[in-house]
C-alpha positions in Angstrom: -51.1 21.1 22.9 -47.9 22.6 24.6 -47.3 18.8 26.0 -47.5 17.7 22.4 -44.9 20.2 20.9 -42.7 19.0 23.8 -43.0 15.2 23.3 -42.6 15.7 19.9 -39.4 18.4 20.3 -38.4 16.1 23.3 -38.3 12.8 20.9 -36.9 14.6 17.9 -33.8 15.0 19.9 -33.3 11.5 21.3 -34.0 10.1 17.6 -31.0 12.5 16.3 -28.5 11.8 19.4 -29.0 8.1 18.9 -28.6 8.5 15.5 -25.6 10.5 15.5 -24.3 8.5 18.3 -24.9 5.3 16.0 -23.0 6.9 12.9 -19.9 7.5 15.0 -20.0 3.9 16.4 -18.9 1.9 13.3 -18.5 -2.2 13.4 -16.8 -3.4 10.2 -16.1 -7.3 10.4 -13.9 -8.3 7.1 -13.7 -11.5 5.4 -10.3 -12.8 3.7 -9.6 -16.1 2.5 -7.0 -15.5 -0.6 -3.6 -14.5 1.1 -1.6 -16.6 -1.6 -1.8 -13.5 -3.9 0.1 -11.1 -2.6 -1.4 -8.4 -4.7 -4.8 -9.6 -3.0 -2.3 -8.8 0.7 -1.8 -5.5 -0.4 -4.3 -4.7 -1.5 -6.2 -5.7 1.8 -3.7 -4.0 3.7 -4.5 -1.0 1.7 -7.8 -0.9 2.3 -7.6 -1.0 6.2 -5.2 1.5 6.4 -7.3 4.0 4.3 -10.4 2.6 6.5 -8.6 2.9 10.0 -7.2 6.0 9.0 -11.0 7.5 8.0 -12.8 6.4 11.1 -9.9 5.2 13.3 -12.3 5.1 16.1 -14.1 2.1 14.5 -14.2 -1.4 15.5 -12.4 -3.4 12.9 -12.0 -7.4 12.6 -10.4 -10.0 10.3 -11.9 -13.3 9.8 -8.9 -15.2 8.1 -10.0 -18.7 7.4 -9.7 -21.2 4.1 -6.8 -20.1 1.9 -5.8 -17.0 3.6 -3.5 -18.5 6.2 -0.8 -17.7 4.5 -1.6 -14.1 5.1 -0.9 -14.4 8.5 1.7 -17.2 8.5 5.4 -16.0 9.6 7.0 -17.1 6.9 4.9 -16.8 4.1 3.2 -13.1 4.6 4.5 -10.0 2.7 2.6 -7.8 4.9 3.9 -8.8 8.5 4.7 -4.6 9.1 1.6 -4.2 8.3 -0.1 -6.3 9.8 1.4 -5.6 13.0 0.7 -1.7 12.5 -2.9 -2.3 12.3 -3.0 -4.7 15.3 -1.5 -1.4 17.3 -4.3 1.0 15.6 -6.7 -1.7 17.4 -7.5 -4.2 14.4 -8.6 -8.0 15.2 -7.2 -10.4 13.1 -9.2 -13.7 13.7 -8.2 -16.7 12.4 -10.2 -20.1 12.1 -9.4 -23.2 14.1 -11.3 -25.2 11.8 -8.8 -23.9 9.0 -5.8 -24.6 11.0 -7.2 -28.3 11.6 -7.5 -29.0 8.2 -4.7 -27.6 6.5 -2.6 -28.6 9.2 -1.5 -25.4 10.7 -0.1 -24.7 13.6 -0.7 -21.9 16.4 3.1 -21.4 16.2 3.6 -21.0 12.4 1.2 -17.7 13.0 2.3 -14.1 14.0 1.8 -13.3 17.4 -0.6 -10.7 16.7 -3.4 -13.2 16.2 -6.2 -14.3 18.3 -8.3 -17.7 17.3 -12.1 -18.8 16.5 -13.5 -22.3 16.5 -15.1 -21.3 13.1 -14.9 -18.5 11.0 -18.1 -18.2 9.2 -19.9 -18.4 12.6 -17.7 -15.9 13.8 -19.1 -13.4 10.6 -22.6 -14.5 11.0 -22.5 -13.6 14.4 -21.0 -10.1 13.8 -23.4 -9.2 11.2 -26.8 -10.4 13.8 -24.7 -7.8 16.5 -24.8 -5.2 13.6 -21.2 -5.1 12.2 -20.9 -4.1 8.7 -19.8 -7.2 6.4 -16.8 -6.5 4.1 -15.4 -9.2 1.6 -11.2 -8.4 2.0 -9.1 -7.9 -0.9 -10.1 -7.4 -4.1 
């Protein structure tokens, strides 16, 4: 009976670490495809920033792909400060190739502080089977 009690006790405390452990560890993966609004910018940029700022330990990314290029285009993005404030707090911002291709974009009409996927839904998909949260960007 005393072995019991201790198995139990024993595996009532691993359950709770890795728990705990898991609610410290968030994944948040965001989607944003409509950077022409630049309310919808702001209000994107708003949102990480109260996010990053809540559990700044997180792991954040940014899948930009069909109309929010311009988001992270140099010269049409209102939020290039921004941006490049959340890339320093550790943000991803991950744009789509296939995007690029087909709206004729090129690697040097981005910010710097982007890094590139083949495709952008894939890149989501595969977040969400590894356990990230999804989050649809802007509003």
């Amino acid at each position: 009976m005393k072995n019991l009690k201790l198995i139990v006790l024993v595996g009532f405390f691993v359950v709770s670490a890795f728990a705990q452990k898991r609610a410290n560890h968030h994944k948040i993966v965001f989607q944003f495809t409509n950077a022409v609004d630049t309310l919808q910018q702001k209000a994107f940029i708003n949102q990480l920033n109260n996010l990053t700022a809540h559990w700044p330990d997180a792991k954040y990314e940014v899948v930009i792909h069909s109309m929010g290029l311009p988001f992270v285009m140099s010269a049409k993005s209102k939020q290039l400060n921004a941006i490049k404030a959340l890339r320093a707090k550790g943000v991803r911002f991950l744009v789509c190739e296939n995007t690029m291709k087909n709206q004729k974009v090129t690697k040097d009409q981005l910010i710097p502080e982007v890094e590139y996927v083949k495709v952008g839904i894939a890149e989501i998909v595969e977040k969400q089977e590894q356990g990230w949260s999804y989050i649809k960007g802007g509003f």
